[in-house]
N, C-alpha and C positions, 0 to 999 in steps of 0.2 A: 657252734655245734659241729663246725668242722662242714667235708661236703655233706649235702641231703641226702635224699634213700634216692635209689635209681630210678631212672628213666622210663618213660614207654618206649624207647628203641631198645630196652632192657628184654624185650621180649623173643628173642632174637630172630627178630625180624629183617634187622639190617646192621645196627651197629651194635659195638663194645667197649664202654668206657671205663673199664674194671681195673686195665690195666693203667700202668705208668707211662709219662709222656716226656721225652727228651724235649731239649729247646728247641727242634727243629718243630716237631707236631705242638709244642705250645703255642709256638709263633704262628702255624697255621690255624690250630682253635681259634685265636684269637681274633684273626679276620675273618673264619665261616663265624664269629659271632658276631666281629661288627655288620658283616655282607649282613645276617639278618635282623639286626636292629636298623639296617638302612631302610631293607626291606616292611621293615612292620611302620618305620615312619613313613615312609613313601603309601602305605596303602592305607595308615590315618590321613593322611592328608588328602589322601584320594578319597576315601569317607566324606571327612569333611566338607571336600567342593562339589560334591553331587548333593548333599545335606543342602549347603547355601543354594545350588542352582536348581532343586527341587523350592524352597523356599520364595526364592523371587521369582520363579519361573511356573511353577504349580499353583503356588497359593501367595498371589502381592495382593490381594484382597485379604490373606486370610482363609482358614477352613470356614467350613460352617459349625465347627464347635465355638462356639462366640465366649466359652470362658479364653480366646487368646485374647479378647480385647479386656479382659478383667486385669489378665497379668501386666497388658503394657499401659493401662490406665496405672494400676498400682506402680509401674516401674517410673512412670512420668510421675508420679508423686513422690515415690522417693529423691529423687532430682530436686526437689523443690523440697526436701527436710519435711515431709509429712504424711502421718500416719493419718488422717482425714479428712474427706472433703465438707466443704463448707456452702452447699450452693444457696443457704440465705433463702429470698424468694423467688427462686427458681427450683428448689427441690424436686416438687412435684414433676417438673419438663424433663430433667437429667440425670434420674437416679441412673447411675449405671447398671447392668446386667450383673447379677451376684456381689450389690453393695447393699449392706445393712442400712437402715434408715433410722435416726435416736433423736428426739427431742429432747433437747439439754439447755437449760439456759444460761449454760458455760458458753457453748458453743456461737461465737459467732453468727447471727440471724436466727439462734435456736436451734441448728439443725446441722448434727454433722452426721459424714458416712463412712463406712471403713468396708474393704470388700472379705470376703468369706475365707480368702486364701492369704497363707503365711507373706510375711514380704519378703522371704529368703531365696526364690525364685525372681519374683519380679527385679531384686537390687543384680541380680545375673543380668539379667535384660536391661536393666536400665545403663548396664556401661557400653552396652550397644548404641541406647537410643544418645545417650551423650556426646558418643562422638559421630551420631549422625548414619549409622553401620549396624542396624538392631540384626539384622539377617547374618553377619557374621561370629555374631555370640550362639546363633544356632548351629553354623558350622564350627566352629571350634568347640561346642562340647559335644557334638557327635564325634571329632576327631579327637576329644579325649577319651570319650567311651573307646573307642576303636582302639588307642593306644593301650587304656588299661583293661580290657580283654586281651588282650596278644601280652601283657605282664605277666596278669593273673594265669593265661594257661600256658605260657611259661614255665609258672612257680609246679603246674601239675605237673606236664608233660615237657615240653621243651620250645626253644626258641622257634623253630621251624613251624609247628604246632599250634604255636601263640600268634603266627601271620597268617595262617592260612582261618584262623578264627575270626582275627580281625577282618578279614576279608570277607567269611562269610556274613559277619554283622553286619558290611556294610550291602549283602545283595538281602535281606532280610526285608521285604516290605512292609513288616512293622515298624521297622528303625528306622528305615528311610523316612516313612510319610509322618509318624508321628514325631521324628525328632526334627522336622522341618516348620513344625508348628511351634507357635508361640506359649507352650503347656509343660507340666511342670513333670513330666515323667522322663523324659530323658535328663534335664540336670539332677532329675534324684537317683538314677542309677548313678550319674558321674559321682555323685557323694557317696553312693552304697560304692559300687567299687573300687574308688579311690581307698573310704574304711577297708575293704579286704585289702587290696595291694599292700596298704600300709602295716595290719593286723599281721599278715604273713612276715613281711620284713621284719616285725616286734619278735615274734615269736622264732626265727630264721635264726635272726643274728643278734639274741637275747638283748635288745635296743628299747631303754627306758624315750629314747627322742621321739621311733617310730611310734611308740604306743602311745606317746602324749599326742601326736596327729593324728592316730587312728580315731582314737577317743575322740577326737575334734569334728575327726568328720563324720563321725557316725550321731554327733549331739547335733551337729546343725543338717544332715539329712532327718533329723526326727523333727528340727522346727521345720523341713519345709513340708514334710510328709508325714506325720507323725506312725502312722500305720504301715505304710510303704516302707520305713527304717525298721520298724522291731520285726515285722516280715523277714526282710533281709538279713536282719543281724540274727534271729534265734540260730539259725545251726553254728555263728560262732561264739553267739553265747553257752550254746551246748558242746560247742569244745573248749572254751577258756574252762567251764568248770569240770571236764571230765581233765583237761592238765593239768588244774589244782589239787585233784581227788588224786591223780596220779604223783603229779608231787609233793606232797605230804607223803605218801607210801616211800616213797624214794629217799625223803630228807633231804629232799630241796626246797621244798615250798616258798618258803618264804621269799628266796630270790623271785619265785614264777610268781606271788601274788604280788609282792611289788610292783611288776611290769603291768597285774593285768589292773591294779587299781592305780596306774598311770593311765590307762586307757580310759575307766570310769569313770574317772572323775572330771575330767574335761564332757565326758558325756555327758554324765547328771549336771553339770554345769549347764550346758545347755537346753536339756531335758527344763533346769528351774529357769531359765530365761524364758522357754516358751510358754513357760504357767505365768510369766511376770505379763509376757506381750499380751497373753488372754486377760488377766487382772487389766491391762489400761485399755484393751480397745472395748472387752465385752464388760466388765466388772467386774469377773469373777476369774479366780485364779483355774477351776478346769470347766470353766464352759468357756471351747474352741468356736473361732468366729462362725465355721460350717454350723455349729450346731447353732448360735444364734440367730443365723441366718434362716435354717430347717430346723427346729428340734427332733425331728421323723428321721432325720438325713444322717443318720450315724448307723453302727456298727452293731450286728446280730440278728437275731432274729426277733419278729414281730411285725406291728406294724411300722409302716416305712412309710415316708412320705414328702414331696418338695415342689411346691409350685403347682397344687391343683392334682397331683401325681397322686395316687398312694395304692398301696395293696400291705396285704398280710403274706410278710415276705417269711417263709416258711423253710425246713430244713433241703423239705425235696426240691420247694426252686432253687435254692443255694447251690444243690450237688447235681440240677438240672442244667443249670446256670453255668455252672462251672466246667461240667462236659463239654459243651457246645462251647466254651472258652478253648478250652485245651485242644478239642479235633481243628478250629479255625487255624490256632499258633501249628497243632502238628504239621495241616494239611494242605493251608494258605497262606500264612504269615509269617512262618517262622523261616531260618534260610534257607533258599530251593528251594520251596515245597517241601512236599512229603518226600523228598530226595533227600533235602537235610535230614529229616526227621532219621529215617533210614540211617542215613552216616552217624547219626549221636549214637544210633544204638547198637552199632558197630564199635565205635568207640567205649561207649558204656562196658559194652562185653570183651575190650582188650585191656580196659580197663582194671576187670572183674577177673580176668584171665592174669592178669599182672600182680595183681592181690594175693592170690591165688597160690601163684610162682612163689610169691616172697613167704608166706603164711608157709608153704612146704619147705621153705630153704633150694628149691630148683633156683636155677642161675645165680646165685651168690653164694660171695664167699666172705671170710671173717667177716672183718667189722662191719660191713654195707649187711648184711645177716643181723647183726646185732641191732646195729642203728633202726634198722627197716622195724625189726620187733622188740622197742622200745628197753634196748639192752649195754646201750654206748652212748656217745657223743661225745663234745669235748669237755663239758662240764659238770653232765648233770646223766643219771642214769635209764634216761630213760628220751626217747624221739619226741621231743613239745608237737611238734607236726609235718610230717610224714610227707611224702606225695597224696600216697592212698588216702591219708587222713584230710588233707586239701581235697579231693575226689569227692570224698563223702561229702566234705560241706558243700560243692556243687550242688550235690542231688540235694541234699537238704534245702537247699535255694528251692529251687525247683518243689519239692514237694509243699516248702512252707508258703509260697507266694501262693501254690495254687487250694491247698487248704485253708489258708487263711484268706481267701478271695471268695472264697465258698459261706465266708459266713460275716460278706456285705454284698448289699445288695447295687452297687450298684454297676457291675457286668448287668445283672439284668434292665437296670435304666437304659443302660449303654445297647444293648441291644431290642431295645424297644424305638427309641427314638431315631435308630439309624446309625450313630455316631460309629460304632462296631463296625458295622459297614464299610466304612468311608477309611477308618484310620486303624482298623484293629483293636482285637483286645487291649486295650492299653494300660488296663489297669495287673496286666501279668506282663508287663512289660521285662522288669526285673528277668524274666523266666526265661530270654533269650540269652544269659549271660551262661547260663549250663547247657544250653544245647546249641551253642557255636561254638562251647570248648569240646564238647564230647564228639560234634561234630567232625569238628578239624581233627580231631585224635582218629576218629574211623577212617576219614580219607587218606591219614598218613597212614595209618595200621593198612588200611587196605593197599596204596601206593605201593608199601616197603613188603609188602607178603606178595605181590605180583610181580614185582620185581627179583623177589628171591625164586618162585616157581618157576618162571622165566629163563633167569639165568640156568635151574637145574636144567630144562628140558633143550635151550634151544644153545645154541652159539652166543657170542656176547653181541655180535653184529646184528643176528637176529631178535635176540633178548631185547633189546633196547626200541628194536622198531616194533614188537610186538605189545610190548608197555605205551610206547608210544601210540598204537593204535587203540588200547583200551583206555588208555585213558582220555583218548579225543575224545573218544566215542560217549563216554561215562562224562565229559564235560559237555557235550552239545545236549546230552539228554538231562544234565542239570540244568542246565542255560534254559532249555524247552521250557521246560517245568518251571520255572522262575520267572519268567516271561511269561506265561500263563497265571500264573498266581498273582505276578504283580498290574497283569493287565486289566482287570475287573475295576479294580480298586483306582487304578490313576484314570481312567476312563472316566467312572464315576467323580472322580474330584474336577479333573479338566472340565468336565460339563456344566460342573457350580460353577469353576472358574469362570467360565465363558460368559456364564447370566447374569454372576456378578460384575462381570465387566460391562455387560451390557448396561446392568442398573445403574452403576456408577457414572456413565459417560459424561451427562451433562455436570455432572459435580464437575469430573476431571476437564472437560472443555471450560466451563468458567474459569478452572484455576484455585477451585476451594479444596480437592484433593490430587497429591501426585502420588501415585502407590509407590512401596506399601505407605507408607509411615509420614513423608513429609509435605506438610501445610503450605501451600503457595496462592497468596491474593494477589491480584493485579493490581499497582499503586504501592506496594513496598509494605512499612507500620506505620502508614497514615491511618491514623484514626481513624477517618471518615473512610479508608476501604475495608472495616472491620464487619463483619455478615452474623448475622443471625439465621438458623435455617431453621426452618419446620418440617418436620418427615413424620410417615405414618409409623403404626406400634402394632404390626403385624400379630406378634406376642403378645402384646399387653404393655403396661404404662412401665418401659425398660427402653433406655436411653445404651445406645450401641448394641443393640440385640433387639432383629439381624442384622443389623446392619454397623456391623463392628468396627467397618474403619473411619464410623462417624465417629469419633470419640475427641470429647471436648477435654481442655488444657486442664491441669488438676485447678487452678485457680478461675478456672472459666472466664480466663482474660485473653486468651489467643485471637488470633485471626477470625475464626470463626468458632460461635457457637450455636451445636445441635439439640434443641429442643424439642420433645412427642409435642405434636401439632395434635392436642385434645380438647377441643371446645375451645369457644370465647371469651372465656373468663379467662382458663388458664395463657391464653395468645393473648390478651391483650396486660394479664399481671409480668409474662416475659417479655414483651416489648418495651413496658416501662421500666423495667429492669437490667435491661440491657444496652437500652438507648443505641442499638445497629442497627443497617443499611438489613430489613427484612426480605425471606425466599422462604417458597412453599417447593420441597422435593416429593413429589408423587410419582405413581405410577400406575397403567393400565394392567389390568390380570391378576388374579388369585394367587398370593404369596406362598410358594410350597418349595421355602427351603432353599429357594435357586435350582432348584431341578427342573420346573419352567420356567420359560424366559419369561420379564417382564417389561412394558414402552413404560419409560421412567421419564419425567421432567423437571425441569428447575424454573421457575418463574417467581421475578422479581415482582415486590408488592409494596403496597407503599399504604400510607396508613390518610386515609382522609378525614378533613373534620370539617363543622362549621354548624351552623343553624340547620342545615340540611344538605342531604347530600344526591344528587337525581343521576340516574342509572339508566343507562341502555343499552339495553340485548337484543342482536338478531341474529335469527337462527336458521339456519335452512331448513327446507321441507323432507321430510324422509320419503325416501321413493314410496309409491302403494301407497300412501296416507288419503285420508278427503275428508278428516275433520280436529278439529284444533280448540283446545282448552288452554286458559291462562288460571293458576291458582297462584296463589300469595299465600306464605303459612306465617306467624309467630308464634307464640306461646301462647297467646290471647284468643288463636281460634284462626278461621283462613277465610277468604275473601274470595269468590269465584267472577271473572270477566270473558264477556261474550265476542269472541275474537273470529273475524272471518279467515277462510281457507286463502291460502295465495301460495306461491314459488317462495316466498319468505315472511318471516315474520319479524317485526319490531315491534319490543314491550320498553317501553316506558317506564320507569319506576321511584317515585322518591320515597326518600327514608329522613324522617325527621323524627324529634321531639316527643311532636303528638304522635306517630306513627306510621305506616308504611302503607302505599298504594300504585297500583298502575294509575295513570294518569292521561293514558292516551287508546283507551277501550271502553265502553260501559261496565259498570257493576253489573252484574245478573247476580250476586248471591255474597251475602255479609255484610258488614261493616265498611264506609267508604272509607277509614281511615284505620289498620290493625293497630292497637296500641303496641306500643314495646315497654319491655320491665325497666324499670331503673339499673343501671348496671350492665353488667355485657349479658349477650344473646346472641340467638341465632334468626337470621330470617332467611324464605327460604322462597325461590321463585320458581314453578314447577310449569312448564307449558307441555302439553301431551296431545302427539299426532296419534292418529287412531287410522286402521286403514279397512279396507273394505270387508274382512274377518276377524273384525275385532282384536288383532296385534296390535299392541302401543310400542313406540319410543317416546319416550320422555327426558327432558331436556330440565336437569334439578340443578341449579344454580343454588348454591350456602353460603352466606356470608355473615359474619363475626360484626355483629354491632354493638357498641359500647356507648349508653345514655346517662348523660350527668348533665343535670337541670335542663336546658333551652337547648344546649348541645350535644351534639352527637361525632361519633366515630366510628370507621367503615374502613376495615382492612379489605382491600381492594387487589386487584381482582377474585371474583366469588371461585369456589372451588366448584367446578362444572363434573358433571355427569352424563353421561347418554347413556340409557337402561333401557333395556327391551324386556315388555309384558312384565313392568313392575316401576313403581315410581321412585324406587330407594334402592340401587343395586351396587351399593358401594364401590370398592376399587376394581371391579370385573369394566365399570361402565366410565370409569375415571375418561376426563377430557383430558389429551396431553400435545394437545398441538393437532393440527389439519394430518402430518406424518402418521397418526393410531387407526386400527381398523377399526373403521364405523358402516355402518349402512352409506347404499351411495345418498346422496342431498343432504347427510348432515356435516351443518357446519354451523360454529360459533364466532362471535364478536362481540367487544362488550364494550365500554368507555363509563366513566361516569367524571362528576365534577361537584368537588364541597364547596358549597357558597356561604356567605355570610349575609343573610336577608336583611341584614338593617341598612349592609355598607355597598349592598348587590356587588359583592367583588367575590371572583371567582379564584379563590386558595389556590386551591388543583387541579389538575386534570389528568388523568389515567386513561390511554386506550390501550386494548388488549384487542388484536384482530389474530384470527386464529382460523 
């Protein structure tokens, strides 16, 4: 089509490119345009490495959005050629965080999983995790975003334009923090943008090649995001067909529908792939894994609903919803602050101004007149697409992501549980790709209009320092504002960071995790240093949620695996199942998120057996105390003994067959022997100081017994408690070593030893001093 319609320096703000250019000024074009493709690579790149060093530096635990462990669970499976996992009899211990759960007796053990989300993300991440580098697939597609924003506004405005864009994306504290995460909205702009860069080139330089990769990428941003792609693509779906409607008028058509069903049909290609991937993983060709995961968890109005969640998600919260989206991205999120915001619509309006000029015929002449009002080109009669017509599809972006965001509901989840908070609207993500291009357009419009005032009013000597002073000044008061906006937010995340670091220590000091991502057991892949751990289910029975950088191998044959530590059944059907060196990871304190800190511990355990197994605990005195209870529970009822006051206590306790009893106190009240059920259980040993106002501390010792015929088994050592004015005070009262804030005088020890009473030989012996 020959060259495009004119520029934004068409406004005669600064330049004139209307005219003819000898070889001398060709030759110099030619290097202000490579100087600024150096410059737009040089500031992806520089995108890129704040992307990675926010990544391992911000978040090597991870957010606390725990779908990042879902993608790089999925991405370690595709490594290993599998769309499901298989955990047999371990299901129940490891379903991952947002894995479907199917009994099938195709399925290996009966029981396979697949997670909620496409695998066209995760296979991104997984050539990270391949070559050992996952954090650098994060920085390379923020530095492709960065590159193809400075293309795209390019194609509108100009090169100059198109860097000063990219640059703002990359001071944007939505794009930073959320494309530093392991989550699927930054590689689906890379696919939404990439489709435009590509769309425009089809349509530019009437190119049936472009339009088979636009197609391409626009069908495989619909498998990874199915909503997020048609979002994006409506306004140029709503320009392919006003250029069809246009050419048909003209009696070209047929060449322009060629190109655009070169685009289509690789689309709809993939478009049927992802009904084919819903048909094998869910059964059915359009029930997507989200919805069989949620059926509530899709799209409109009604009731909504996911994981105990729901409400009657209604028009006014949608357009309530969406408000409070849009002022965050204007005012907080988007780049600069609301200084960016400002410059987009400075630009917006040189934009509209440029429109404007052309619609009246001001500043051009013949054919750029023609061209501009769909009257020339070199083929065909009529502009395929414009500048101004690229302009439009921006705002169309923009209007479509955030009206179509308005009627799902979950911006409202998102800022219910926090996640808004921490990482930004993410789900208008997309929306930063129109207001970093509109942006940079106003900072140039405004740049080159101060600069021509400038020049009228003062000398060139002084022209030049007076630009230069406004525009310090107009960048230190950006810089403010961006630093303000981006401070809240990394604040906020540094401080998970920090707790989860703290949580994690003693993982990381044994050597079971080195962040982010990679497994290191002491002893190499010797078998015998392969671990089992048990960790609590703060959330509910969700294996890597919160705790996301547990995440066990797709085959749950790695180094270590992470099992929910839930009763004694399910610990002792994992321990047979697993046949590893067994750990219980706990922690003292109310789980909230990592916003407070918690005393985390790692303690090795060991599985005793025999005819019986006898147990001893001593306990220290809690300061203020002066009277003392020993209780015994099982299932069968509890047993009370009459223990005197001292500086310490030792209980005695065997666990056999016939059943469980202190052994070294009187009975005052029960049964001298508690029976235990056939099969695993719980017993439980509660001693309770009491002091001269009736405050208790209580000292509940839990342990996992497992009964089959004359013998017993006893995962060793008990999981301790110290609880104040309550005899069950879960992980607030959690024991994690002498190191936890207790009352002064208390203190724990415990030992026990499985005997075999026929052959009086003693199997084992476990002490735990603490």
């Amino acid at each position: 089509m020959g060259r495009r319609g004119p520029r934004l320096s068409d406004i005669d703000l600064d330049f004139d490119f209307s005219g003819s250019f000898d070889l001398l000024d060709s030759l110099d074009f030619d290097r202000q345009r490579n100087r600024r493709r150096a410059v737009a690579l040089a500031v992806s790149l520089l995108v890129g490495l704040v992307v990675t060093w926010f990544a391992v530096d911000l978040f090597p635990y991870h957010s606390v959005n725990d779908d990042e462990g879902v993608y790089l669970t999925q991405a370690a499976m595709l490594l290993e050629g599998k769309l499901f996992l298989y955990p047999g009899a371990l299901a129940e211990a490891v379903r991952p965080w947002f894995f479907v759960v199917e009994e099938t007796a195709s399925a290996p053990g009966g029981v396979q999983m697949y997670s909620k989300y496409s695998p066209v993300v995760p296979a991104l991440f997984a050539l990270g995790l391949a070559v050992g580098l996952p954090n650098l697939v994060l920085g390379a597609v923020a530095a492709a975003n960065a590159g193809l924003v400075y293309t795209l506004t390019a194609d509108v405005f100009d090169r100059q334009t198109g860097a000063i864009a990219a640059g703002l994306l990359g001071v944007s504290p939505l794009f930073l923090l959320t494309s530093a995460t392991f989550l699927a909205y930054a590689p689906a702009t890379m696919l939404n943008l990439a489709f435009a860069v590509c769309y425009v080139r089809a349509a530019r330089r009437d190119s049936s090649g472009y339009a088979v990769v636009a197609g391409t990428l626009v069908g495989i941003a619909f498998f990874a995001r199915p909503y997020t792609a048609v979002l994006f693509a409506l306004p140029f779906i709503a320009h392919s067909l006003w250029a069809l409607t246009s050419a048909w008028r003209a009696g070209t058509g047929w060449a322009v529908f060629r190109r655009y069903v070169a685009i289509a049909l690789p689309g709809l290609a993939f478009v049927g792939l992802t009904l084919a991937y819903n048909a094998v993983v869910t059964g059915d060709l359009l029930t997507f894994p989200y919805i069989a995961f949620a059926p509530r968890d899709g799209i409109g109005f009604g009731r909504r609903a996911i994981l105990g969640y729901d409400i009657v998600f209604t028009p006014a919260i949608g357009l309530e919803t969406t408000l409070v989206a849009l002022e965050l991205l204007l005012t907080r999120w988007g780049p600069m602050g609301w200084v960016g915001t400002v410059a987009a619509a400075v630009g917006l309006g040189l934009t509209a101004q440029r429109w404007w000029r052309f619609q009246t015929g001001r500043s051009l002449r013949g054919t750029d007149r023609r061209r501009h009002h769909g009257l020339g080109g070199r083929d065909r009669e009529f502009a395929e697409l414009s500048d101004d017509a690229l302009a439009t599809i921006l705002v169309g972006i923009f209007v479509s992501v955030f009206a179509g965001n308005a009627y799902f509901w979950g911006t409202h989840n998102g800022l219910r549980n926090g996640l808004i908070d921490l990482l930004g609207p993410f789900y208008h993500f997309d929306a930063l790709v129109p207001l970093v291009a509109f942006g940079a357009a106003g900072i140039v419009g405004f740049t080159r209009l101060l600069r021509r005032l400038a020049h009228r009013r003062f000398p060139a000597s002084e022209a030049r320092g007076v630009v230069f002073s406004v525009v310090l000044v107009s960048a230190l008061v950006a810089g403010g504002v961006t630093l303000d906006a981006a401070a809240t937010p990394y604040d906020e995340n540094r401080l998970r960071t920090d707790n989860l670091a703290a949580t994690y220590e003693p993982l990381v000091e044994t050597g079971f995790e080195d962040p982010p991502l990679t497994v290191s057991i002491p002893g190499g892949k010797d078998n015998t240093s392969k671990a089992l751990v048990f960790h609590p289910d703060p959330y509910g029975d969700w294996s890597a949620h919160p705790f996301q950088t547990l995440r066990n191998d797709p085959g749950f044959d790695g180094p270590v695996v992470y099992a929910i530590d839930d009763g004694a059944e399910q610990d002792f059907t994992v321990l047979d199942a697993t046949n590893r060196t067994p750990y219980r990871f706990t922690y003292r304190g109310s789980w909230s998120g990592a916003v407070e800190p918690v005393d985390s511990e790692l303690t090795r355990l060991d599985v005793l057996s025999g005819d019986r197994v006898d147990a001893t605990t001593t306990l220290g005195r809690p300061a203020g105390s002066n009277t003392v209870s020993v209780r015994l529970e099982t299932e069968s009822g509890y047993a009370r003994y009459d223990v005197p006051i001292g500086d310490g206590l030792t209980v005695d306790w065997s666990i056999s067959s016939g059943g469980v009893s202190v052994t070294n106190y009187p009975l005052a009240a029960g049964p001298e022997r508690l029976s235990i059920p056939p099969g695993a259980s719980e017993v439980d040993l509660l001693v309770t100081y009491v002091g001269d106002f009736g405050e208790t501390v209580t000292y509940r010792q839990t342990v996992s017994v497992e009964r089959t015929g004359d013998e017993v088994r006893v995962i060793w050592p008990p999981e301790t408690r110290v609880c104040r004015l309550t005899t069950d005070c879960g992980t607030e009262g959690e024991w994690v070593g002498p190191d936890g804030a207790y009352l002064p005088g208390v203190k724990v020890e415990t030992n026990a030893t499985g005997v075999e009473t026929n052959a009086m030989e003693v199997k084992t012996n476990v002490t735990a001093a603490n």
